[in-house]
ROLUMLO-30274 format. One record per residue (C-alpha): residue in one letter; x, y, z. Coordinates in steps of 0.02 Angstrom, whole numbers, plus 32768, in hexadecimal, padded with zeros to 4 digits. Layout:
// residues N
AXYZ;...
***
This chain:
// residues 525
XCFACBE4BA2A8;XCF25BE08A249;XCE95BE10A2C1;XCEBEBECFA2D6;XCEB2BED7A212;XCE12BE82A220;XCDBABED4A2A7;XCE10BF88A2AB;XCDF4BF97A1EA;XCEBEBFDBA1D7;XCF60BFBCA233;XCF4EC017A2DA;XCFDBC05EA335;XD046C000A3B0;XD0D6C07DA3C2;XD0EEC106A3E5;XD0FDC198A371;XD144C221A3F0;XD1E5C1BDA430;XD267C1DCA49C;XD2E0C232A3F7;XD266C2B3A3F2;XD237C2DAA491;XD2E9C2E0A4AB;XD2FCC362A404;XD279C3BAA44F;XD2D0C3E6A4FE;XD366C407A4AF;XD327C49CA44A;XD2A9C4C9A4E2;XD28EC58DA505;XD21BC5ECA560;XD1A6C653A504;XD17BC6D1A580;XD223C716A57B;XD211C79DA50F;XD150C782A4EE;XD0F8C823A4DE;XD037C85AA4B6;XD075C86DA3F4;XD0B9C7BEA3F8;XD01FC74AA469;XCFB0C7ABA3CC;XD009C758A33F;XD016C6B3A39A;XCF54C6BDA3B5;XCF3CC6DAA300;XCFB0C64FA2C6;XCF4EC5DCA334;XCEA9C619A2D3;XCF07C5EAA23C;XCF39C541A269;XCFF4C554A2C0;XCFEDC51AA360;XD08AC52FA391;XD0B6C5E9A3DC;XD017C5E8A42E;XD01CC538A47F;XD0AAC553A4C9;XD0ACC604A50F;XCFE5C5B3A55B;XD04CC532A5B3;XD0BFC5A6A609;XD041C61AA637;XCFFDC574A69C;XD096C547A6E1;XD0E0C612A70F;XD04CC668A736;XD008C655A7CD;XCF45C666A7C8;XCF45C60FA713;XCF9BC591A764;XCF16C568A808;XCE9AC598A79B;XCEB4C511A710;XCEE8C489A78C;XCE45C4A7A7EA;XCDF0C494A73C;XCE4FC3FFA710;XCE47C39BA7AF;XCD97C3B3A7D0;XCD78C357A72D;XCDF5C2CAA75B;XCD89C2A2A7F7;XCCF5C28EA7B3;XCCBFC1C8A7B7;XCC9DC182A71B;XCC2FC0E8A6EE;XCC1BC07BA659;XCB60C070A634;XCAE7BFFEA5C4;XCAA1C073A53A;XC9EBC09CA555;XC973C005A50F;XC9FABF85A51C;XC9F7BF6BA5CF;XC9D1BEAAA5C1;XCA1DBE98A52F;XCABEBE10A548;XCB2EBE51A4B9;XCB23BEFAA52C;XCB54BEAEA5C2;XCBEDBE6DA576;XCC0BBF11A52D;XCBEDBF67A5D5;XCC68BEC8A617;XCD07BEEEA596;XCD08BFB9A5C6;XCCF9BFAEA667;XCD98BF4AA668;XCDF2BFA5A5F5;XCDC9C03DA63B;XCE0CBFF7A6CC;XCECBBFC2A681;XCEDFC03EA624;XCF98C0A1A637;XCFB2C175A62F;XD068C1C1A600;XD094C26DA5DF;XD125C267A552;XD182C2C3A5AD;XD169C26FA652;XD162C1C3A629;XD1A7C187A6D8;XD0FBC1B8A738;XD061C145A6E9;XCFB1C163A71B;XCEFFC11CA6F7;XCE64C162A6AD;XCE68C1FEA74B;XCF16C23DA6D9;XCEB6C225A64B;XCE1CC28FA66B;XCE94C30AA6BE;XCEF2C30FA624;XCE6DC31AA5A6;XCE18C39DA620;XCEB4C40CA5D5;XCE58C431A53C;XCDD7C497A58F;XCE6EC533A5A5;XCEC5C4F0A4F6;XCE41C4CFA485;XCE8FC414A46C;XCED7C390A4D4;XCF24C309A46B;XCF70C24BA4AE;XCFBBC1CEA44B;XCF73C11BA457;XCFD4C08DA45B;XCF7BBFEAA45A;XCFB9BF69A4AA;XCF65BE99A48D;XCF5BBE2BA518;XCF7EBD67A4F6;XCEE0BD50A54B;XCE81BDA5A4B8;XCE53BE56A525;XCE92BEF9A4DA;XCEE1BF7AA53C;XCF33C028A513;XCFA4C0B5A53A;XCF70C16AA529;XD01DC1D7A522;XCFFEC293A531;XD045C301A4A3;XD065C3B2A4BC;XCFF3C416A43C;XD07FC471A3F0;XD0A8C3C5A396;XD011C3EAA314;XCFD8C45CA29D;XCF26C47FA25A;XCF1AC4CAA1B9;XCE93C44DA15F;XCE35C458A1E4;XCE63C3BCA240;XCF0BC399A2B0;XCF92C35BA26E;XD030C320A2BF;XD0D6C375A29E;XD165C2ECA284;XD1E0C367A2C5;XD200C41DA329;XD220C473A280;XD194C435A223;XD107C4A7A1DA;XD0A9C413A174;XD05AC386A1E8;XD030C2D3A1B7;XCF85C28AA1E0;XCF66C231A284;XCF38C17BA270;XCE8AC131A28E;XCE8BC0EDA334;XCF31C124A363;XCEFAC1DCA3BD;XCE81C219A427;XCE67C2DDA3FD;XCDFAC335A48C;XCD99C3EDA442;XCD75C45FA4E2;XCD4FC51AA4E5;XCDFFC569A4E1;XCDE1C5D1A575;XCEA5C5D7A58C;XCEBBC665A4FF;XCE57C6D4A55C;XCE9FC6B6A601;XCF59C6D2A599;XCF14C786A56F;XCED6C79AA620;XCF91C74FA65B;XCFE5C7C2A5EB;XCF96C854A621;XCFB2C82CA6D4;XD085C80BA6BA;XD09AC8B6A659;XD032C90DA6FC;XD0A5C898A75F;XD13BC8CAA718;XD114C98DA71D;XD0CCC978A7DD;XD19AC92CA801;XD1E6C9BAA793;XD17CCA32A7F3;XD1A2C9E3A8A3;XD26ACA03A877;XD267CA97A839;XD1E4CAF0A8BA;XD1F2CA82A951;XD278CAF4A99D;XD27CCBACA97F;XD303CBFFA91C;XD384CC6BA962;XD3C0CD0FA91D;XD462CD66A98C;XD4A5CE0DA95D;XD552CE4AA9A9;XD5A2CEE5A9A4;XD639CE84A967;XD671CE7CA8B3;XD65FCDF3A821;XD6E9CD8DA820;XD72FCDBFA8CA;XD752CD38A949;XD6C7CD65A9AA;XD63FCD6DA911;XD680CCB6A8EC;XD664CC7BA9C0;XD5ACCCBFA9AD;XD5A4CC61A90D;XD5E1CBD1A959;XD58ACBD2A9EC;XD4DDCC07A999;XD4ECCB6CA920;XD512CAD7A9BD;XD47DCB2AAA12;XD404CACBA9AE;XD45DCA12A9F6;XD49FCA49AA9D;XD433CACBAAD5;XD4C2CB43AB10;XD50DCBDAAACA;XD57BCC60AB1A;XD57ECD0CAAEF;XD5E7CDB4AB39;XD59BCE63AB50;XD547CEB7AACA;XD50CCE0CAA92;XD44CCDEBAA63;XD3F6CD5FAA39;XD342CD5BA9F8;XD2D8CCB1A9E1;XD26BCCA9A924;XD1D6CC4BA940;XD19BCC04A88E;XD10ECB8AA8D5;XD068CBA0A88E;XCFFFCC00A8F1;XCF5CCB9CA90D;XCF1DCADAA8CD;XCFA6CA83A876;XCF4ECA2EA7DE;XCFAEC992A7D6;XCF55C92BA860;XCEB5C954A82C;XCEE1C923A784;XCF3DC88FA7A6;XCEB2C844A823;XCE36C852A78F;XCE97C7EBA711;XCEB9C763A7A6;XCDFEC765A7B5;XCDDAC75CA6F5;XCE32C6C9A6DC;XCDF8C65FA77D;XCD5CC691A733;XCD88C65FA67F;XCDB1C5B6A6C9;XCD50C599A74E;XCCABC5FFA729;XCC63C692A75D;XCC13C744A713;XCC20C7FBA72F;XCBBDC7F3A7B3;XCC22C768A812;XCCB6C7D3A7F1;XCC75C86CA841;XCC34C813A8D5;XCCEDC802A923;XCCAFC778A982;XCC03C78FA9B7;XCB94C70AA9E5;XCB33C719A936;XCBBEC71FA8BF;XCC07C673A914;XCB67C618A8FB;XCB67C655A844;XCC18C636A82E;XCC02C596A891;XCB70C555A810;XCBCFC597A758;XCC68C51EA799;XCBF8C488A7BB;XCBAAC4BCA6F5;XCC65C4B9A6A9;XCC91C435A6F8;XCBF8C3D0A6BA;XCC23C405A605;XCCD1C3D9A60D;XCC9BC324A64E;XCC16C313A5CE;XCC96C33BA544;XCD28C2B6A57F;XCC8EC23DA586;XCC60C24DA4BE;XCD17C265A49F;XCD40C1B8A4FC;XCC9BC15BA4A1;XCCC1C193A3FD;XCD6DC191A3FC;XCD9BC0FCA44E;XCD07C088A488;XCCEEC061A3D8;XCD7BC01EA3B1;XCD8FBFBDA44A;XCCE1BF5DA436;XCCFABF54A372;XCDAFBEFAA3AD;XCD64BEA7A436;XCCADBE64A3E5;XCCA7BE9CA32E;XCC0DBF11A34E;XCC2CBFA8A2E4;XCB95C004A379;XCBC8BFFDA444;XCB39BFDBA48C;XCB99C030A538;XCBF5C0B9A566;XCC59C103A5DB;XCC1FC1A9A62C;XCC78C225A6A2;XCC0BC255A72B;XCC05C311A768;XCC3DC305A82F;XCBB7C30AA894;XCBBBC37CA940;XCB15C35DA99C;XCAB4C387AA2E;XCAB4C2E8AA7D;XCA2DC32CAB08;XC9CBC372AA8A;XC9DBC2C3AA29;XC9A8C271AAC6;XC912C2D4AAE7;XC8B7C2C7AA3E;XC8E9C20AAA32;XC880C20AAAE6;XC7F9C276AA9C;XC7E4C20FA9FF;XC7E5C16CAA73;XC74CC1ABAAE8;XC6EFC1C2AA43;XC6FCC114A9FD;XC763C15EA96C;XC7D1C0B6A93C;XC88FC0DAA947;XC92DC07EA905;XC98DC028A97E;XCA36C01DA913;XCA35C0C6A8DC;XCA13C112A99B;XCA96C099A9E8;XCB11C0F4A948;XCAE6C193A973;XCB1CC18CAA3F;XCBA7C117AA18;XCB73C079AA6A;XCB62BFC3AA46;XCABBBF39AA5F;XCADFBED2AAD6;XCAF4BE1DAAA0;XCADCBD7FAB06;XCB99BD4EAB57;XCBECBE0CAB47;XCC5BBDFDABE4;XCC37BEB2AC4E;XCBB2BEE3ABF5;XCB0BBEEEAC44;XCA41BF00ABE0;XCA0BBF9FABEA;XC94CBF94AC30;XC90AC02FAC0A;XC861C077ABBA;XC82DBFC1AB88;XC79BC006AB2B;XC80BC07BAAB0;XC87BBFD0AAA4;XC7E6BF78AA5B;XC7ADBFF6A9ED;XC876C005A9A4;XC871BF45A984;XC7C5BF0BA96F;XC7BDBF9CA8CD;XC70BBFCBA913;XC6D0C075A8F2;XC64EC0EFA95B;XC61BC106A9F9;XC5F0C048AA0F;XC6BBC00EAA09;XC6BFC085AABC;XC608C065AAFF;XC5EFBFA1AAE7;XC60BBF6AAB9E;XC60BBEABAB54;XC699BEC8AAED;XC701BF51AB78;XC6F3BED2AC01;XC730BE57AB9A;XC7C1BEB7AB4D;XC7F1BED5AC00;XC7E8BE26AC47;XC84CBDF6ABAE;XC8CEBE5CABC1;XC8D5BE4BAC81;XC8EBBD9FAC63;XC957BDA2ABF4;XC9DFBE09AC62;XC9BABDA0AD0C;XC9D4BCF6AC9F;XCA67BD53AC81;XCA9EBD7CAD42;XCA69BCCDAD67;XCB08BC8FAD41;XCB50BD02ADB9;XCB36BCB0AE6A;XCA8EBD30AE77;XCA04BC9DAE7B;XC9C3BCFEAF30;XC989BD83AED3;XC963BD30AE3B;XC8F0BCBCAE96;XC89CBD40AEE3;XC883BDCAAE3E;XC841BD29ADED;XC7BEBD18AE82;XC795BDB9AE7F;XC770BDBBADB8;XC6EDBD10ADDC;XC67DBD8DAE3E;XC5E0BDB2ADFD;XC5A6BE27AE66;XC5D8BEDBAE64;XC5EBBF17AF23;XC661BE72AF3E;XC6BDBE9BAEA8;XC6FFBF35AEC5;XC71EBF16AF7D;XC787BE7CAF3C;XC7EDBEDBAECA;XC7FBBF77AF40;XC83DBEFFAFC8;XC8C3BEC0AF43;XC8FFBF50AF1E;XC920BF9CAFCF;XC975BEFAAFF6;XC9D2BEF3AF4F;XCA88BF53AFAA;XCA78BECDB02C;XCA52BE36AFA7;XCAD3BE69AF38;XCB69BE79AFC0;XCB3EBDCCAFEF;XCB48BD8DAF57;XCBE5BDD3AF31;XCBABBE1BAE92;XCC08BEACAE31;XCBCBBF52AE21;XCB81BF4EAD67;XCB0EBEB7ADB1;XCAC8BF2DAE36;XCA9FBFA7ADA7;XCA58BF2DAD2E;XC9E1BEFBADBB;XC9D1BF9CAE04;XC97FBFD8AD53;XC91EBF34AD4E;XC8BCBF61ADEB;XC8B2C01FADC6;XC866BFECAD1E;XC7F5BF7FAD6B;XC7AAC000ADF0;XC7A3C088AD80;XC72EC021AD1A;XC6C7BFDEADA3;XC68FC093ADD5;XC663C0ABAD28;XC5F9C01DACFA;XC59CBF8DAD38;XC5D5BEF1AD60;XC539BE95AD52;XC547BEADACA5;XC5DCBE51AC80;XC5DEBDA5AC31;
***
């Protein structure tokens, strides 16, 4: 273990500190802590947690997630938007062409890539880095969200690692920092070991929404006592009979299955009289209870008073809509720094011996976009010159370049003069207007895609879009390519060709038309 000693300053760990004895311990003295929970009772275990014990609080927090059924959806929504965010490992600014960087950027990515999720308590299921953001998102309901790391040496010299969840109710913080509890009856923690946790810090919206979820089980509970008590009417009989007689104790009798059976049988002189004990008017339960479920999808989700009190008008979903999307970029922003400080430095200071990373790892907020609105102001920018990245447009719509020998793939000839501008770099008005250098661009890439379709059995029409590009006069030239492109059904069921052919050609000629009307062909090279 020397080259950990060396590199990692101290022993790191490589075993687990939360095994199977104590998880086991743990189940066996398990208990749930919403039992006899009461207002009284959540307040002291808020104000322990203040004061550094964990314990009550965590726990009754993870049963509110798991029993309750808003804080539940709520906090899963929260959670899994976070663990579908992309994530990246980028060159730090100023270092882009830096070697040592690339390498850096190199050894994250892959072990990013390898790098194994376990819940300590679920050890059968393993995940990747989409448990672990999902996991760490936790800390944004329970102020922390804490894995163990086990690190794990390859022979070939790479480092890779294990990050085991820990329940939160396994630490205290009473100086200020967590420390881990060696067993269920501990008060005093020992310190974590450098290198051997990852400790995420969110905003603890989960105490709130336990006040909120409190609130909305006693109204619960009093709405059920209510519906059995007052969802039938009571009865009250009166008989000229006397208590004790046999038939007081019939009407009895018969008064008390009435409730189950619905049947009772009385003689003469015999009168029954229904109580009615419902509240007369609103019941205040619902009312009460929908604003708690809305206070903590809001808590966890995002929204204001005004969203609230919308009920699900147009405006309050567009606010509601844009608070999520700024949670959800917070909660990304904060796994990022916790990953890069927490664990990126000790893989590259393993890895290299640089004490700096000069990359990172970042978790990018999911993007929803208007892919018609993208379109149109990618067009707009285009028919004013303005240059435009070719990468980062075929990113944004999904799609691939096509590459020379891709089997079913066909060139896309379309807007040659934007195509120019993207890869020539050229800025202003002159990347669109320069007919030199947008005939050209054309030709090129026309050429490009019928050297392409040569190899298909389509010489006929090759020969004859090649004859038709020699002209130098206008007239002939669009007459040639107009006559080409009536006949192209015809040429291309002779030729047997598939139906991606008869596109790729079919855009060739359109291309080639449009641009005739537009500018003169006498001024072509």
């Amino acid at each position: 273990m020397n080259w950990f000693n060396r590199n990692f300053g101290s022993r790191p760990k490589t075993n687990n500190a939360v095994d199977e004895q104590r998880v086991r311990d743990t189940n066996l003295m398990r208990f749930n802590p919403l039992a006899f929970a009461t207002p009284d009772s959540l307040s002291r275990a808020i104000t322990n947690f203040s004061a550094g014990n964990l314990r009550d609080l965590a726990r009754i927090l993870d049963e509110f997630e798991t029993r309750d059924d808003i804080s539940r959806a709520s906090s899963r929504k929260a959670y899994t938007a976070v663990s579908r965010c992309p994530h990246k490992v980028l060159v730090v600014e100023g270092y882009e062409n830096d070697p040592r960087a690339k390498l850096h950027q190199e050894t994250l990515t892959k072990f990013w890539a390898t790098v194994r999720v376990v819940d300590s308590f679920a050890r059968n299921a393993e995940g990747g880095i989409r448990l672990l953001k999902k996991n760490m998102a936790a800390a944004l309901s329970q102020v922390w969200s804490v894995h163990e790391i086990v690190w794990r040496p390859q022979p070939d010299g790479t480092l890779q690692a294990t990050f085991a969840r820990v329940p939160l109710w396994y630490f205290e913080n009473r100086s200020g920092r967590l420390r881990f509890l060696p067993n269920d009856m501990a008060l005093e923690g020992v310190d974590l070991e450098p290198d051997g946790w990852l400790v995420c810090q969110g905003d603890g919206v989960g105490i709130a929404a336990a006040v909120a979820a409190m609130s909305k089980r006693l109204s619960l509970q009093d709405w059920l006592l209510y519906s059995e008590r007052c969802g039938m009417p009571g009865l009250h009989a009166t008989t000229p009979s006397s208590k004790g007689t046999p038939e007081w104790a019939s009407l009895v009798q018969s008064v008390a299955a009435f409730g189950r059976e619905w049947s009772i049988v009385t003689g003469d002189g015999v009168k029954v009289t229904a109580i009615d004990a419902s509240a007369k008017g609103t019941l205040p339960y619902p009312e009460l209870v929908s604003r708690m479920d809305r206070v903590i999808a809001a808590l966890y989700r995002g929204a204001d008073l005004s969203t609230i009190s919308a009920e699900g008008q147009k405006a309050g979903a567009s606010l509601q809509g844009d608070e999520t999307a700024i949670l959800d970029t917070d909660t990304c922003e904060m796994i990022s720094e916790c990953l890069q400080q927490q664990v990126e430095r000790a893989v590259i200071r393993w890895a290299h011996g640089d004490l700096e990373p000069l990359a990172y790892i970042q978790i990018q907020p999911a993007a929803n976009p208007n892919l018609e609105l993208e379109m149109k102001v990618d067009d707009h920018l285009g028919r004013f010159g303005v240059p435009l990245s070719t990468n980062e447009m075929l990113q944004r719509y999904g799609r691939t370049e096509y590459k020379s020998g891709d089997k079913g793939d066909s060139a896309a000839v379309l807007r040659p003069d934007v195509r120019l501008a993207n890869e020539s770099g050229g800025s202003g008005p002159a990347a669109v207007n320069e007919e030199e250098d947008s005939n050209r661009a054309y030709e090129d890439v026309a050429l490009e895609a019928i050297s392409e379709a040569s190899r298909r059995n389509l010489r006929p029409v090759v020969d004859r879009l090649a004859e038709a590009l020699s002209l130098d006069d206008e007239d002939e030239f669009r007459k040639a390519l107009q006559s080409i492109y009536d006949d192209l059904p015809k040429l291309i069921e002779e030729a047997g060709a598939d139906k991606d052919t008869a596109d790729l050609f079919e855009r060739i000629l359109l291309g080639a038309v449009q641009q005739g009307e537009s500018q003169s062909k006498g001024n072509r090279p």
